[in-house]
C-alpha positions in Angstrom: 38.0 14.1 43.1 37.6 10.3 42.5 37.9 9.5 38.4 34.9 7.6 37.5 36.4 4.3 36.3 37.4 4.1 40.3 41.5 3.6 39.3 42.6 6.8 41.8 42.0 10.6 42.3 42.2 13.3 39.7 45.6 14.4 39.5 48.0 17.3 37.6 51.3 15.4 36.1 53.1 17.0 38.9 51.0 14.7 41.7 48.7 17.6 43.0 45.2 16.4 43.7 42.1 18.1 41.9 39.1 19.0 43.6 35.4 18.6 41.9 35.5 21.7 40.0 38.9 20.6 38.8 41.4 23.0 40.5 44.6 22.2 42.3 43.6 21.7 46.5 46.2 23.7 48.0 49.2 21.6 49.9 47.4 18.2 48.9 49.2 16.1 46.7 48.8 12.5 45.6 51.7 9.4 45.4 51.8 5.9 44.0 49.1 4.1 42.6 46.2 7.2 43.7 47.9 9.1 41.2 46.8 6.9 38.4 45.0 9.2 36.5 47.7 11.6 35.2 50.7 8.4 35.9 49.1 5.5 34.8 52.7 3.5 35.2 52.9 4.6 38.8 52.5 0.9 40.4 56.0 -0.3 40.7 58.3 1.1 43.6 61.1 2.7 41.0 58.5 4.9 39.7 57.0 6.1 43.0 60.4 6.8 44.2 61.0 8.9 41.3 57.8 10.6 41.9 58.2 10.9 45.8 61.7 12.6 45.1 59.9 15.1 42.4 57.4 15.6 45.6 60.0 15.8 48.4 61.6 18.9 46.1 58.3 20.7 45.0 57.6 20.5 48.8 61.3 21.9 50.4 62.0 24.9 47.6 60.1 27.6 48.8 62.1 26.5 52.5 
């Protein structure tokens, strides 16, 4: 779901997108500067490679 002020997607902290009723979408999650609306300081590449590790681990666990 777009945020209103068009700065990025609705978000949980942990990067998974919300849809209009605000529920997590299954498998659909959101990095970098999309993100904006739960990580407002997500611009600069040290924090999206934090949050792409947080991702890259959410993702591989239940493997």
């Amino acid at each position: 779901m777009p945020q209103p002020d068009g700065q990025g997607l609705s978000v949980l902290p942990d990067g998974k997108a919300l849809n209009t009723q605000a529920q997590a979408v299954p498998g659909l999650v959101v990095l970098g500067p999309l993100a904006r609306d739960a990580l407002w300081e997500i611009t600069a590449v040290p924090e999206i490679r934090a949050q792409a590790m947080k991702m890259a681990e959410a993702v591989l666990a239940p493997l």
